[in-house]
C-alpha positions as CSV (number, residue, x, y, z in Angstrom):
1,X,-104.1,43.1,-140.2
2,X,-101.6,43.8,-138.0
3,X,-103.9,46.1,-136.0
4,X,-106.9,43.4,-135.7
5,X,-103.8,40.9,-134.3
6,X,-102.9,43.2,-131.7
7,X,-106.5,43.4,-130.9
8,X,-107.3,39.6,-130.8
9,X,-104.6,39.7,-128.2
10,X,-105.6,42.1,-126.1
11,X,-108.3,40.3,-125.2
12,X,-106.5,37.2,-125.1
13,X,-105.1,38.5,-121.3
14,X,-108.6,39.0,-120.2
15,X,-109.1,42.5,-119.6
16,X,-111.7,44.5,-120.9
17,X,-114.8,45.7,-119.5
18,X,-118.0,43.6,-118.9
19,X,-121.6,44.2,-117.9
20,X,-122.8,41.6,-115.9
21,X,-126.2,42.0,-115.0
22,X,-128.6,45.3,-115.8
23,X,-131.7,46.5,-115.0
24,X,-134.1,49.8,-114.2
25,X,-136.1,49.3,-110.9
26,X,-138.7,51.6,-109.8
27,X,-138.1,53.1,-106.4
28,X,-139.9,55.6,-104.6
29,X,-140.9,56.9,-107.5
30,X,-137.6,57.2,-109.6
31,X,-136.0,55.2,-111.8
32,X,-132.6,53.6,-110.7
33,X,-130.1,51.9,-113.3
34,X,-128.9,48.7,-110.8
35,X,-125.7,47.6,-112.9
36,X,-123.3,45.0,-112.1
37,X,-120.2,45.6,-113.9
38,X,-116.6,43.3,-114.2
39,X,-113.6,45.5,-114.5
40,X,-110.6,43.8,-116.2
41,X,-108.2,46.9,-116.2
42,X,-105.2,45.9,-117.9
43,X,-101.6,46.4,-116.7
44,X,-100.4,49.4,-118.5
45,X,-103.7,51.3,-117.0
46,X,-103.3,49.5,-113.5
47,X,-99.4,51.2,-113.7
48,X,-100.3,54.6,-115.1
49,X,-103.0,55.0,-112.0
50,X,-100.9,54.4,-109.4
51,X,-98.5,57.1,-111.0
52,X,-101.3,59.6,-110.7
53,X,-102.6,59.5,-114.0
54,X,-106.5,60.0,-113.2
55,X,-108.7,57.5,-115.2
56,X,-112.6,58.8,-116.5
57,X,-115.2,55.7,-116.4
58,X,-118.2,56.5,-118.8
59,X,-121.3,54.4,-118.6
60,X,-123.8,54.9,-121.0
61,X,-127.4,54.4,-120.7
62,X,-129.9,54.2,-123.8
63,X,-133.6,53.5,-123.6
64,X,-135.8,53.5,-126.7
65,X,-139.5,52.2,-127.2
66,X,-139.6,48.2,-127.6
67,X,-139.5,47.3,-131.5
68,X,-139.2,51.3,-132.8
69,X,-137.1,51.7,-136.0
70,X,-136.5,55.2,-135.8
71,X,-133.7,57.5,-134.2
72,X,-136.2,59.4,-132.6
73,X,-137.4,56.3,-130.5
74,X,-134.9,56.7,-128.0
75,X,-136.7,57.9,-124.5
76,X,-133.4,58.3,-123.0
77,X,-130.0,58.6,-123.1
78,X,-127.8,59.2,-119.8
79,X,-124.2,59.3,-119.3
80,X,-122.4,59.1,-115.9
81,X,-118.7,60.1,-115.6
82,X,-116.2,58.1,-112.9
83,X,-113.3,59.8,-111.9
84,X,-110.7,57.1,-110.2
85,X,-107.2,58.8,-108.7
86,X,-104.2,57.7,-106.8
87,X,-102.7,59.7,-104.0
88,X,-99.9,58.9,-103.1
89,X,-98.7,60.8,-100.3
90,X,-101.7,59.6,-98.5
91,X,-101.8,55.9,-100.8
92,X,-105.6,56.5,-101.1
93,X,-107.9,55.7,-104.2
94,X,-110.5,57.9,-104.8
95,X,-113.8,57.9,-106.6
96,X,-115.5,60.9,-107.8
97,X,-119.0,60.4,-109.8
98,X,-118.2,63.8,-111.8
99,X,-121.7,65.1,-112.9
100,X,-122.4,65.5,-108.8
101,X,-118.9,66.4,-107.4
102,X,-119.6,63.0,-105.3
103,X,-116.3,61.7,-103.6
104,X,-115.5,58.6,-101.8
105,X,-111.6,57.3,-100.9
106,X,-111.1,53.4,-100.7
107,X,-107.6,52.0,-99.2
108,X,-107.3,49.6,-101.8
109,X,-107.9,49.6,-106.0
110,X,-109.6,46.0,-104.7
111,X,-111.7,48.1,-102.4
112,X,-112.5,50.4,-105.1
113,X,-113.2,48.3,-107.7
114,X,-115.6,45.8,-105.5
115,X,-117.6,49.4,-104.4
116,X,-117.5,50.2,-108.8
117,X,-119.0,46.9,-109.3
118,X,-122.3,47.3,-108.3
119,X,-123.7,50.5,-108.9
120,X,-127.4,52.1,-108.9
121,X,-127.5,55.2,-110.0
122,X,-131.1,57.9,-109.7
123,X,-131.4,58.7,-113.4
124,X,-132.7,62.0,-113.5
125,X,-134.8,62.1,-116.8
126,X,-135.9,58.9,-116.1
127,X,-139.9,60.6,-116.1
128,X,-140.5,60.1,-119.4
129,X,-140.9,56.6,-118.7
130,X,-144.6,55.7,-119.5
131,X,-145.9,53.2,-116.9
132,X,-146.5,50.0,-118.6
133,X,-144.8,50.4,-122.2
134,X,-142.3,48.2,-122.7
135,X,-138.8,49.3,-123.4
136,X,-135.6,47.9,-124.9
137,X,-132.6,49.3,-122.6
138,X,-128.7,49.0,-122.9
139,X,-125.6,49.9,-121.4
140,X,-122.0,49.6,-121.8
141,X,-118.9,50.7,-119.8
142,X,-115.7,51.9,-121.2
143,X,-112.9,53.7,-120.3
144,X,-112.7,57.7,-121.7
145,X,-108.9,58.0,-123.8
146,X,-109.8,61.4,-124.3
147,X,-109.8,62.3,-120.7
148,X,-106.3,61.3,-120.4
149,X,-103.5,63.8,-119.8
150,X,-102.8,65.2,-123.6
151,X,-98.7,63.7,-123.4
152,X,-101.1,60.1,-122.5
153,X,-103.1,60.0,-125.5
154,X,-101.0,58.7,-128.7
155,X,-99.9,55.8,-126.5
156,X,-103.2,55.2,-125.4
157,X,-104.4,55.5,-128.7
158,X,-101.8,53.2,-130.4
159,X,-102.0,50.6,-127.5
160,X,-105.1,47.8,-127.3
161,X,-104.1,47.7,-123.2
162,X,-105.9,51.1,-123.1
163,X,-109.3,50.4,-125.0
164,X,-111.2,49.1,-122.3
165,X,-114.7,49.1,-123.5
166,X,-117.8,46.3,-122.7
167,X,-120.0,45.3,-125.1
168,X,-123.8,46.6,-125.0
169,X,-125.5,44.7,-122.6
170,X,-129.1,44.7,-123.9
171,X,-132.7,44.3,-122.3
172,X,-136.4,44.8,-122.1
173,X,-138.7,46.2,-119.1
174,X,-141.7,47.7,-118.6
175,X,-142.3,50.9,-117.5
């Protein structure tokens, strides 16, 4: 019980992850998850950043055949790593999409977060795609706790400030 309170109250202070708008537009001839994405970081992360502790973004990407009841439905499942880091001798944010290496450096968390919320991202296995099948899609955002420094992780396990997750954020398209 007492876990579910602290819980109900982390959410209270509005943080948390949220996926506003999501699709999977066709363009010139690849696949692109367009994703628009509300970051509520809460204080204790907000703090622990601008110490230096790095932070690992993971949004995940499912697409399965519209109305399949199997596990074997699913077409495709991506993941995409964020890297966000503070440096403070030069008091630059960076962002680093991991999978590519991929670095950009932002003057502000502001800065960075308004570039993080809009993304479109070339998904790479995105050919098995049949054009016109219809598909049911989702994606969610959350932040990685396993990432974290190892002398991080039992206080960001024990502490609702550090499960920043959004809900699946769920729709249909056609190939």
């Amino acid at each position: 019980m007492l876990t579910f309170g602290m819980l109900a109250h982390a959410r209270a202070d509005d943080t948390g992850f949220r996926i506003m708008r999501a699709e999977l537009p066709l363009r010139q001839g690849q696949h692109q998850l367009d994703v628009d994405i509300d970051y509520g970081f809460s204080n204790a992360v907000i703090d622990a950043l601008d110490h230096g502790v790095p932070l690992t973004l993971v949004i995940k990407l499912d697409v399965m055949r519209e109305n399949a009841w199997s596990w074997d439905a699913y077409i495709l499942q991506e993941r995409k790593n964020f890297e966000i880091r503070f440096y403070s001798l030069t008091k630059n944010y960076q962002l680093t999409l991991l999978d590519t290496g991929d670095k950009r450096s932002f003057v502000s968390l502001n800065s960075l977060v308004r570039q993080m919320s809009k993304l479109s991202i070339v998904l790479e296995k995105a050919g098995r795609l049949i054009h016109g099948e219809h598909y049911q899609a989702r994606v969610a955002v959350t932040l990685d706790i396993e990432a974290l420094p190892l002398p991080l992780r039992p206080i960001a396990y024990f502490s609702p400030a550090w499960y920043l997750s959004s809900p699946w954020y769920t729709w249909t398209f056609e190939g």
